[in-house]
mmCIF file as Biopython writes it, N, C-alpha, C and O atoms, coordinates in Angstrom:
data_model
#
loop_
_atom_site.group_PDB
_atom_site.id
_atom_site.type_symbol
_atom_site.label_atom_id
_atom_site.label_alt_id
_atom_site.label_comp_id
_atom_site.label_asym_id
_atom_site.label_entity_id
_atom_site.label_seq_id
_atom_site.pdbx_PDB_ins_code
_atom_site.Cartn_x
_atom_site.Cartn_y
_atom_site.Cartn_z
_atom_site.occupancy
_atom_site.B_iso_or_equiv
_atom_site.auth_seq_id
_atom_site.auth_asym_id
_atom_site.pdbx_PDB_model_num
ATOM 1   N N  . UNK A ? 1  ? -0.905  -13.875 0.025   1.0 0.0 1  A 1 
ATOM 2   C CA . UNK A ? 1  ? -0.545  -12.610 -0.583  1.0 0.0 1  A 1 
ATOM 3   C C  . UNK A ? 1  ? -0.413  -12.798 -2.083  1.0 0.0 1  A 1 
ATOM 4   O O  . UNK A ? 1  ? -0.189  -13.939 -2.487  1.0 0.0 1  A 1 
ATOM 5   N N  . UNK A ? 2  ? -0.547  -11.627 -3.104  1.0 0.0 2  A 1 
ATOM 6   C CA . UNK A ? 2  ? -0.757  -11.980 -4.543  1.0 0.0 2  A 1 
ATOM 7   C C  . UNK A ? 2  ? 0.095   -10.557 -4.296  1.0 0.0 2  A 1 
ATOM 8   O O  . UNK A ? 2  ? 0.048   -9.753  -3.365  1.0 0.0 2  A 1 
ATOM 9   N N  . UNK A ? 3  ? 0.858   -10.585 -5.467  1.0 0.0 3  A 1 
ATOM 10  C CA . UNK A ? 3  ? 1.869   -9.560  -5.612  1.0 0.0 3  A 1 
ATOM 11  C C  . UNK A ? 3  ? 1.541   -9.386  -7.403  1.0 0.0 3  A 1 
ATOM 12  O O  . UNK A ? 3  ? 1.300   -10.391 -8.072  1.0 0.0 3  A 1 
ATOM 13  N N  . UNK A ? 4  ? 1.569   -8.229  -7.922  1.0 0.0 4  A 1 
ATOM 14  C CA . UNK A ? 4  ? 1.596   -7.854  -9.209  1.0 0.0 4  A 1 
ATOM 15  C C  . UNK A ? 4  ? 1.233   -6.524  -9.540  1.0 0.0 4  A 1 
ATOM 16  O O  . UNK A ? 4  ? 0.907   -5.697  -8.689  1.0 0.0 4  A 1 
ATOM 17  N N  . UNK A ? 5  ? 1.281   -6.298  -10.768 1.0 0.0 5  A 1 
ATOM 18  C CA . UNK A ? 5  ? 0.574   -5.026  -11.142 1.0 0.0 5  A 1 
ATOM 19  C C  . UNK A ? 5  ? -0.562  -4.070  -10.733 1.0 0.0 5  A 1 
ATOM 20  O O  . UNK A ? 5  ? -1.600  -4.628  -11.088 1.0 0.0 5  A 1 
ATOM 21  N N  . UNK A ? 6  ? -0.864  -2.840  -10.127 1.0 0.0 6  A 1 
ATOM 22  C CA . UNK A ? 6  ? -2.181  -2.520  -9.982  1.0 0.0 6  A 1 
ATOM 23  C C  . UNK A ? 6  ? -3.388  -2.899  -10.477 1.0 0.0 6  A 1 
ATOM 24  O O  . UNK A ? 6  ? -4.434  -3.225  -9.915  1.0 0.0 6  A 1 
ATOM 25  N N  . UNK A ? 7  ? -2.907  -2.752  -12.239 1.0 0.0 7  A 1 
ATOM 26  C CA . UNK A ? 7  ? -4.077  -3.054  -12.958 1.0 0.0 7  A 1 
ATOM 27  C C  . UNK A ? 7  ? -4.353  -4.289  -12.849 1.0 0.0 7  A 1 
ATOM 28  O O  . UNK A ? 7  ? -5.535  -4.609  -12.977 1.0 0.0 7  A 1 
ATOM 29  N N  . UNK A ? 8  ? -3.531  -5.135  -12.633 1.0 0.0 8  A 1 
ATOM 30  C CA . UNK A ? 8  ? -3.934  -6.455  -12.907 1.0 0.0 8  A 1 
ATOM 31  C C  . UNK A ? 8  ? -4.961  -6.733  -11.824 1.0 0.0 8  A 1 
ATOM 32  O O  . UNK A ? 8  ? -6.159  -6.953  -12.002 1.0 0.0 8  A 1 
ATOM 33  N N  . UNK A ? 9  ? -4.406  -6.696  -10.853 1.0 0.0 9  A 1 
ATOM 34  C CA . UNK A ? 9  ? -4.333  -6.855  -9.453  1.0 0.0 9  A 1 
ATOM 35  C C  . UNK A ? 9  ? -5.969  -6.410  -9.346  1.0 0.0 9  A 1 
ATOM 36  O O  . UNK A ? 9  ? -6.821  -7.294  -9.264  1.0 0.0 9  A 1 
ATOM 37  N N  . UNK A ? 10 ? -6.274  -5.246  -9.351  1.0 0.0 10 A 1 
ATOM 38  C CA . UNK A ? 10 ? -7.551  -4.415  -9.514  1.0 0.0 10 A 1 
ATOM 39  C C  . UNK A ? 10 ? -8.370  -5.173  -10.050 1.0 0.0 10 A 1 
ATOM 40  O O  . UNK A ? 10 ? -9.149  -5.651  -9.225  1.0 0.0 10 A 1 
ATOM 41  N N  . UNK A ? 11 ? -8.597  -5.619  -11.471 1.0 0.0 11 A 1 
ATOM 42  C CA . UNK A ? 11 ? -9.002  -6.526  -12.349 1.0 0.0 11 A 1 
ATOM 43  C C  . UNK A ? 11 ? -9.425  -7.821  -11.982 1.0 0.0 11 A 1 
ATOM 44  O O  . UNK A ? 11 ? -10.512 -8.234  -12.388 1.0 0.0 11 A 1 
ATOM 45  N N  . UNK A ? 12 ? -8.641  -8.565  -11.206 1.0 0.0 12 A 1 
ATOM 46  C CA . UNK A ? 12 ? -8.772  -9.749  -10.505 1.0 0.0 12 A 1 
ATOM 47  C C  . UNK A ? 12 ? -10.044 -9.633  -9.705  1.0 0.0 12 A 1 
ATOM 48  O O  . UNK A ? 12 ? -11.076 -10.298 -9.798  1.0 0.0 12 A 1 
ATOM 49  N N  . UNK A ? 13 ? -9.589  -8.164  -8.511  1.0 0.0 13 A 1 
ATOM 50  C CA . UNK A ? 13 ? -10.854 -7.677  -7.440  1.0 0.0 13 A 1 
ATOM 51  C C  . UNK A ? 13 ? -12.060 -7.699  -7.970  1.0 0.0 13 A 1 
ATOM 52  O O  . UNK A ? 13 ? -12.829 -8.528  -7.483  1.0 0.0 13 A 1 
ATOM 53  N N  . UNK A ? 14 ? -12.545 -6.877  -9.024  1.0 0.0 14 A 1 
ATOM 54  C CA . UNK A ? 14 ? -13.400 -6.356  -9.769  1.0 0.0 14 A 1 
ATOM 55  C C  . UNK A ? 14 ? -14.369 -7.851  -10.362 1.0 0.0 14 A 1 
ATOM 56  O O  . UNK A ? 14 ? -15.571 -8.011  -10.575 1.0 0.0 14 A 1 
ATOM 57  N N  . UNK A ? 15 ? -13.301 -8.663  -10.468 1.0 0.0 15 A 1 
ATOM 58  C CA . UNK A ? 15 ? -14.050 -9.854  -11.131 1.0 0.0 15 A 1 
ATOM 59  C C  . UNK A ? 15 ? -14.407 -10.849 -10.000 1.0 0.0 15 A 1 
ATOM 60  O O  . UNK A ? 15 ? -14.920 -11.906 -10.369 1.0 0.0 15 A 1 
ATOM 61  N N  . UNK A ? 16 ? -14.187 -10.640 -8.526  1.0 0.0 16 A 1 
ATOM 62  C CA . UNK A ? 16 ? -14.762 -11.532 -7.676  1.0 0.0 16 A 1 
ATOM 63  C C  . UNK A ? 16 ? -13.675 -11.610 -6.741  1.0 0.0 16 A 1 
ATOM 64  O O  . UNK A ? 16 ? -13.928 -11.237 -5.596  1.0 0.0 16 A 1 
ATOM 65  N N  . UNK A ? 17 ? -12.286 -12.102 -7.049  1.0 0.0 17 A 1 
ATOM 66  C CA . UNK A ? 17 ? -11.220 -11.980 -6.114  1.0 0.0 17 A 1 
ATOM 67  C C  . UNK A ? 17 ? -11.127 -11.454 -4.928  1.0 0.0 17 A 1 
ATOM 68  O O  . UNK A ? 17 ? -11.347 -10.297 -4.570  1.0 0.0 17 A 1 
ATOM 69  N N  . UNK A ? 18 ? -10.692 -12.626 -4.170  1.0 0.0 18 A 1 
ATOM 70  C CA . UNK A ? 18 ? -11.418 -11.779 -2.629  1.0 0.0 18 A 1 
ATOM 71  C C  . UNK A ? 18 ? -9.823  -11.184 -1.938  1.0 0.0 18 A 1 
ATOM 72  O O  . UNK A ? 18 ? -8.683  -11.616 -2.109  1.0 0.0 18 A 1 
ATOM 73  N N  . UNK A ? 19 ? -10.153 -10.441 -1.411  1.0 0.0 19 A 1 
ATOM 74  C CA . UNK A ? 19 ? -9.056  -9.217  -1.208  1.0 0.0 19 A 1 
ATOM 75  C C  . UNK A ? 19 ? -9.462  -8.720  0.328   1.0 0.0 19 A 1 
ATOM 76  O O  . UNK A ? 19 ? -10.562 -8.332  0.720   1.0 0.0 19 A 1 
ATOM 77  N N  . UNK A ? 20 ? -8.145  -8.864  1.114   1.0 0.0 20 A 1 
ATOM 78  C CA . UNK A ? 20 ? -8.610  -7.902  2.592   1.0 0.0 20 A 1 
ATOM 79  C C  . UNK A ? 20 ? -7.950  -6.607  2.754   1.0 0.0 20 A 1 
ATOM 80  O O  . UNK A ? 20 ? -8.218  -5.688  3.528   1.0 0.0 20 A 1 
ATOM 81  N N  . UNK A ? 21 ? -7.133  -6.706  1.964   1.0 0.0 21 A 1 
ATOM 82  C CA . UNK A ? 21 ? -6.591  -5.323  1.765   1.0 0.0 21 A 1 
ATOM 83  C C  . UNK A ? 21 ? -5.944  -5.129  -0.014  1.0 0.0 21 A 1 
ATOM 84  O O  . UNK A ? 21 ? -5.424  -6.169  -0.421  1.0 0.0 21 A 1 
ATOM 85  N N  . UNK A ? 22 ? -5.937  -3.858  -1.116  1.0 0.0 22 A 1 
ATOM 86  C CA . UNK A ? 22 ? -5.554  -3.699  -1.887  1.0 0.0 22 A 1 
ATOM 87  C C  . UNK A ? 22 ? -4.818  -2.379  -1.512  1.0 0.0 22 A 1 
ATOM 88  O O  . UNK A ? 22 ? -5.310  -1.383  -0.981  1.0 0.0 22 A 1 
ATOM 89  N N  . UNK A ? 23 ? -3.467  -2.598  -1.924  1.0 0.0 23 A 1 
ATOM 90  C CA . UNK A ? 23 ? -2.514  -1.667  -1.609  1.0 0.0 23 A 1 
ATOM 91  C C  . UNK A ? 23 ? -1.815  -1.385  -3.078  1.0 0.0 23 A 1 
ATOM 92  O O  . UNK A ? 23 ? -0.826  -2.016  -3.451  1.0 0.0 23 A 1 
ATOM 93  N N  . UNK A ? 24 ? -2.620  -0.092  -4.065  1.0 0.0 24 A 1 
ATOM 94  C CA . UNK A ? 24 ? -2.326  0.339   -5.052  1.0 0.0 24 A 1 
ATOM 95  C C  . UNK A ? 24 ? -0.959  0.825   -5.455  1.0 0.0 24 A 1 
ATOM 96  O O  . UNK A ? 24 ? -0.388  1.374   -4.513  1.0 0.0 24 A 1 
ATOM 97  N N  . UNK A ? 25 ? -0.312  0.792   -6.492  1.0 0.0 25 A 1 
ATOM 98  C CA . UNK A ? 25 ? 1.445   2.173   -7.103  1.0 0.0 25 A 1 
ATOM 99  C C  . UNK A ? 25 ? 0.506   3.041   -7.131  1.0 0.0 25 A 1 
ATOM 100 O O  . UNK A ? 25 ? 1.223   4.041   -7.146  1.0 0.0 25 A 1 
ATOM 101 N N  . UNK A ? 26 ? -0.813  3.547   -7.155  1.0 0.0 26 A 1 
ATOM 102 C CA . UNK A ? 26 ? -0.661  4.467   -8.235  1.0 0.0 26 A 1 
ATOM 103 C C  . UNK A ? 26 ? -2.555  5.018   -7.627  1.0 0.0 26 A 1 
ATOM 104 O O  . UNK A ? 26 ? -3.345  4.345   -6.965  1.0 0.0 26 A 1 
ATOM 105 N N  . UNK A ? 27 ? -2.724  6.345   -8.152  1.0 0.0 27 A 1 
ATOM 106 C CA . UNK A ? 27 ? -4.310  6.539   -7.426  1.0 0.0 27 A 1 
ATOM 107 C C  . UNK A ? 27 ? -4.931  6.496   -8.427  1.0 0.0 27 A 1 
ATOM 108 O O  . UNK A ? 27 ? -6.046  7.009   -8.518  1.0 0.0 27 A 1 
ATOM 109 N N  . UNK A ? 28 ? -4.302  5.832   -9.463  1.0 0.0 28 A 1 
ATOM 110 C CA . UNK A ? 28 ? -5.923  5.484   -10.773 1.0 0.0 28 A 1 
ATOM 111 C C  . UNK A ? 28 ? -6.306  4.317   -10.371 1.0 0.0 28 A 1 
ATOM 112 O O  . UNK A ? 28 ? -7.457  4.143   -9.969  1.0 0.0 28 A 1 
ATOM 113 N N  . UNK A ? 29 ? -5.233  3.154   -10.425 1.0 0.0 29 A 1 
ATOM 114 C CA . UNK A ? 29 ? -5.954  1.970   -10.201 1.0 0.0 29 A 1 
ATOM 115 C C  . UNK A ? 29 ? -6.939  2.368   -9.259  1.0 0.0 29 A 1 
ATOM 116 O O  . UNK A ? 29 ? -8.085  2.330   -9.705  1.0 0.0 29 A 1 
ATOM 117 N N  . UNK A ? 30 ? -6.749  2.938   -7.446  1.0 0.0 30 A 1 
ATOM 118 C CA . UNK A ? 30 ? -7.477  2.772   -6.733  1.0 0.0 30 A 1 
ATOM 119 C C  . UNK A ? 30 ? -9.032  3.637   -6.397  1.0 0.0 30 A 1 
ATOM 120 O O  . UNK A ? 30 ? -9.811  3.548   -5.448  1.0 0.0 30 A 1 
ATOM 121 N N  . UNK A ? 31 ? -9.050  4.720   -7.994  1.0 0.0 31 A 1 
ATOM 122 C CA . UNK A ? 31 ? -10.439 5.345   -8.286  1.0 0.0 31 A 1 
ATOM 123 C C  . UNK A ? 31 ? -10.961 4.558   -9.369  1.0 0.0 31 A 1 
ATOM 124 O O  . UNK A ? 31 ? -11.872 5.252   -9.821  1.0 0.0 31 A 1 
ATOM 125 N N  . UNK A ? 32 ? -10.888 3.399   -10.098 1.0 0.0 32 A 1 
ATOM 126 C CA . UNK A ? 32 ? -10.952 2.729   -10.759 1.0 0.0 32 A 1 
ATOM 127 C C  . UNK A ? 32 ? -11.767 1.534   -9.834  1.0 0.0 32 A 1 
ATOM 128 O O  . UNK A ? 32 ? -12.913 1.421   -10.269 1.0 0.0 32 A 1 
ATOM 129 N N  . UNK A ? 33 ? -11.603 0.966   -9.127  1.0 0.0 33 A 1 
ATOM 130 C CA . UNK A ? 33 ? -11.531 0.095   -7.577  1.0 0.0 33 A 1 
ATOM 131 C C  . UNK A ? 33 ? -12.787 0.659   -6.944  1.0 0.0 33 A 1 
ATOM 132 O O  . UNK A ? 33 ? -13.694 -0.139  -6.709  1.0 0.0 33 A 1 
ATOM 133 N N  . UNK A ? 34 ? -12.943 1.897   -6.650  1.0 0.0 34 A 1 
ATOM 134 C CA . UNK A ? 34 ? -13.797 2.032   -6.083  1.0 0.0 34 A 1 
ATOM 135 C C  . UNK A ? 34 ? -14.685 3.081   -7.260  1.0 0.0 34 A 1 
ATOM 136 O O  . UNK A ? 34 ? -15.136 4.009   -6.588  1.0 0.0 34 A 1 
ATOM 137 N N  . UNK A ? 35 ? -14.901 3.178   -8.055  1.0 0.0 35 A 1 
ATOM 138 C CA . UNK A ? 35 ? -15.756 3.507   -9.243  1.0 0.0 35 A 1 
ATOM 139 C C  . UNK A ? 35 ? -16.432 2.287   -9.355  1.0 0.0 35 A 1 
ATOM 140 O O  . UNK A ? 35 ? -17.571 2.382   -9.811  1.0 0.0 35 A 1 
ATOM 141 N N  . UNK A ? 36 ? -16.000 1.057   -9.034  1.0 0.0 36 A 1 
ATOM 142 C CA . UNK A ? 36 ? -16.701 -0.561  -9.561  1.0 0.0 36 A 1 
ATOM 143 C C  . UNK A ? 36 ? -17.038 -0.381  -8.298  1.0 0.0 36 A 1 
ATOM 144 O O  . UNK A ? 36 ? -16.927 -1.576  -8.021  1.0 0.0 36 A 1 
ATOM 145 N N  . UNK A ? 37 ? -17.327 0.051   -7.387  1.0 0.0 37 A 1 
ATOM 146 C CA . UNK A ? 37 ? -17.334 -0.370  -5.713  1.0 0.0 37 A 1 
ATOM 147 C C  . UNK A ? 37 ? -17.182 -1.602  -5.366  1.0 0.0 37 A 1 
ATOM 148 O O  . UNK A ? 37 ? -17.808 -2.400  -4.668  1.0 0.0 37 A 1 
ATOM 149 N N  . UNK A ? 38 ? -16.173 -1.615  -6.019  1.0 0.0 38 A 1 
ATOM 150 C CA . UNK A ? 38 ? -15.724 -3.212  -4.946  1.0 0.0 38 A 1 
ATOM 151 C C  . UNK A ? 38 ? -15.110 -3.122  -3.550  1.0 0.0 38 A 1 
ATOM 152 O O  . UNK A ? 38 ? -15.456 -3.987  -2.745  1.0 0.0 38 A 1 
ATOM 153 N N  . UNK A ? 39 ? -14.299 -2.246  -3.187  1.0 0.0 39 A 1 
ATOM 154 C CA . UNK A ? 39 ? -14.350 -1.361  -1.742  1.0 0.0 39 A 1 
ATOM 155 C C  . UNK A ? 39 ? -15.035 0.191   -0.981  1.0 0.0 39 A 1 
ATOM 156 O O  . UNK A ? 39 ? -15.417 1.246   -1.489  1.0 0.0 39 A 1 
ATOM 157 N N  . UNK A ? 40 ? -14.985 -0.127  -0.045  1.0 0.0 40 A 1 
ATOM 158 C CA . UNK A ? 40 ? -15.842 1.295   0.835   1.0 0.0 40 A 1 
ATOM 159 C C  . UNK A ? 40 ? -15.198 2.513   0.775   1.0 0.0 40 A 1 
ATOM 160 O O  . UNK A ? 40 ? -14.207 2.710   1.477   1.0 0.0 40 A 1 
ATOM 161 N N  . UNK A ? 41 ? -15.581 3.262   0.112   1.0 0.0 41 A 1 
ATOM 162 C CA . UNK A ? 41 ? -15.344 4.391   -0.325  1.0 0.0 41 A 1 
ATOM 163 C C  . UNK A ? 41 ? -14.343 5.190   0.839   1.0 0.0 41 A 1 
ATOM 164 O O  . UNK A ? 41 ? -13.306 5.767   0.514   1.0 0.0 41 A 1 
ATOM 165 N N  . UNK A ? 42 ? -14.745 5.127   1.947   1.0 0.0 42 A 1 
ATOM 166 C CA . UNK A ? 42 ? -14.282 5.601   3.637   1.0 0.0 42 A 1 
ATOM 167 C C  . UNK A ? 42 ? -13.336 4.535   3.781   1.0 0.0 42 A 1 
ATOM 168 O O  . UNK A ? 42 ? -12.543 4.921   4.640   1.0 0.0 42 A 1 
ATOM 169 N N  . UNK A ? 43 ? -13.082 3.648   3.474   1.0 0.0 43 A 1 
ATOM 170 C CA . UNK A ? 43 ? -11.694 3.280   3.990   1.0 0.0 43 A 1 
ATOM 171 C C  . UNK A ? 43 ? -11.102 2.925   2.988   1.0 0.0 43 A 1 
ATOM 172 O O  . UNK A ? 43 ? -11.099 1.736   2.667   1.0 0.0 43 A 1 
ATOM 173 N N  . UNK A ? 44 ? -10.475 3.853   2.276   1.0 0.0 44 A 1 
ATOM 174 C CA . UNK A ? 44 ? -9.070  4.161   1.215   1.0 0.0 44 A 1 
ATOM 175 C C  . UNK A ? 44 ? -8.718  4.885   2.399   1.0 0.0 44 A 1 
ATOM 176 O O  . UNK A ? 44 ? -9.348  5.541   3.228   1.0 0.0 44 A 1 
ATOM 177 N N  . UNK A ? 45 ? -6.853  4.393   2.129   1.0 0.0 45 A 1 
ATOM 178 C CA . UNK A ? 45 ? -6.058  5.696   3.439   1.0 0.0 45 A 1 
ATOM 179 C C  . UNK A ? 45 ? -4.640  5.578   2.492   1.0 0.0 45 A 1 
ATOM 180 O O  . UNK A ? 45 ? -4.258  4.678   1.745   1.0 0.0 45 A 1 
ATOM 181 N N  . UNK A ? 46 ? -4.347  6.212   2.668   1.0 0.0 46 A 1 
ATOM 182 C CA . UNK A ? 46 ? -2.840  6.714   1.526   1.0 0.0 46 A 1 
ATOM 183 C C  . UNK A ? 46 ? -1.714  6.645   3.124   1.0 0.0 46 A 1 
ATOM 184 O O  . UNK A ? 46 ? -1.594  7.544   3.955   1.0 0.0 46 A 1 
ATOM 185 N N  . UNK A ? 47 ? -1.027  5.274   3.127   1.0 0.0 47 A 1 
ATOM 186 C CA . UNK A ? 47 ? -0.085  4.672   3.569   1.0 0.0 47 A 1 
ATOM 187 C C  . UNK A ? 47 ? 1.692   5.125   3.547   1.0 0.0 47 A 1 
ATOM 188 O O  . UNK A ? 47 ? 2.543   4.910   4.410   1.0 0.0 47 A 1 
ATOM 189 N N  . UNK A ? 48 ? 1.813   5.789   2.265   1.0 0.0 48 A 1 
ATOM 190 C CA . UNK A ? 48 ? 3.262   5.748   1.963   1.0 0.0 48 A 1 
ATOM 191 C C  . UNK A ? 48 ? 2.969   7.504   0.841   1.0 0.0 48 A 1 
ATOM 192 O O  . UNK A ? 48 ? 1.998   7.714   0.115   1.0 0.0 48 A 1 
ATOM 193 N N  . UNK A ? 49 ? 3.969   8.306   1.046   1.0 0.0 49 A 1 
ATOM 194 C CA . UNK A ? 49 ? 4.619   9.437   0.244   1.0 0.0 49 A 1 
ATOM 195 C C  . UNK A ? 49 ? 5.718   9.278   -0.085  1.0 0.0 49 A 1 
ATOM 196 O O  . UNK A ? 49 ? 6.418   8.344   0.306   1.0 0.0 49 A 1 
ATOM 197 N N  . UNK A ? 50 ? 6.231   10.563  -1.218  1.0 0.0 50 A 1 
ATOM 198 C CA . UNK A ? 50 ? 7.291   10.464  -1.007  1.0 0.0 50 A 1 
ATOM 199 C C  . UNK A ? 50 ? 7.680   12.160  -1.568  1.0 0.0 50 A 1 
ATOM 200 O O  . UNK A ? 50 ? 6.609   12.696  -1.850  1.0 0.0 50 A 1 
ATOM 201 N N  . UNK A ? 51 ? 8.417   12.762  -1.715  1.0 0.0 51 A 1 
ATOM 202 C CA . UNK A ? 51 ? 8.872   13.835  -1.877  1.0 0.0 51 A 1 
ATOM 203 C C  . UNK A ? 51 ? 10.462  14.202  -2.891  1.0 0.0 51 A 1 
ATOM 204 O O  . UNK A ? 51 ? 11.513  13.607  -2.652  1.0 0.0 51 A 1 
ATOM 205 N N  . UNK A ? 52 ? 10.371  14.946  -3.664  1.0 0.0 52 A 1 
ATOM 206 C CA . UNK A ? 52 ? 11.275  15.416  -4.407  1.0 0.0 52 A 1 
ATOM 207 C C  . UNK A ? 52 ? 12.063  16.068  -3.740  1.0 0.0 52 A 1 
ATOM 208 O O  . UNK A ? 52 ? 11.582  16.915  -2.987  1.0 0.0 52 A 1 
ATOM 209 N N  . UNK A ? 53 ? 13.820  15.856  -3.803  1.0 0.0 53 A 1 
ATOM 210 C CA . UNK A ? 53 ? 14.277  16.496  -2.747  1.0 0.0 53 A 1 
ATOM 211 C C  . UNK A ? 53 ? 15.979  16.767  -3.438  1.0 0.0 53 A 1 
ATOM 212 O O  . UNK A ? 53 ? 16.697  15.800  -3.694  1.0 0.0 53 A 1 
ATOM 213 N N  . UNK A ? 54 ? 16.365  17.977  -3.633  1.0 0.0 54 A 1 
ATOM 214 C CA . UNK A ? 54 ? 17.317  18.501  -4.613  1.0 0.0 54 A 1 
ATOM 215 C C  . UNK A ? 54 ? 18.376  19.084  -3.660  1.0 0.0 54 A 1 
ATOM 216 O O  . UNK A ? 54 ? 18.405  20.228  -3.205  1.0 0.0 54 A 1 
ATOM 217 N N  . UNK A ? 55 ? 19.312  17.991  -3.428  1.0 0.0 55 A 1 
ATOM 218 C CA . UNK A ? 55 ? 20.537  18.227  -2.922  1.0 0.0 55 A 1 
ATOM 219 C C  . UNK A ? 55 ? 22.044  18.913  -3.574  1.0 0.0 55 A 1 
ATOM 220 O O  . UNK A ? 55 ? 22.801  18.364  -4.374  1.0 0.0 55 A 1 
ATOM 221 N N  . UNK A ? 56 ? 22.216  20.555  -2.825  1.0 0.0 56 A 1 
ATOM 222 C CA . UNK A ? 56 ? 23.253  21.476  -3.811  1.0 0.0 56 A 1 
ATOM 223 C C  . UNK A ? 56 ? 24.670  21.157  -2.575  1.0 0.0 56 A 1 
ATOM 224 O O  . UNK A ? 56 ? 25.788  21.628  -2.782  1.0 0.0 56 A 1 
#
């Protein structure tokens, strides 16, 4: 496991880094990711939400 930044992280991929799963913060890194097609376009899946939630 490699733990760090998206960008970094992304960057690494992009340059050869072999990866079985990339689990992005954020959905630039991961249109960035697959703009280089270094992964299959069809399997990106959005894992985790979260929601704003205003307690009176």
């Amino acid at each position: 496991m490699n733990f760090g930044a998206s960008d970094v992280l992304m960057q690494q991929i992009v340059k050869g880094a072999p990866a079985d799963v990339f689990a992005s913060a954020d959905q630039k890194a991961m249109d960035k990711v697959i703009d280089e097609k270094v992964i299959a376009t069809g399997s990106r899946r959005d894992f985790a939400a979260n929601s704003l939630v205003l307690i009176v």
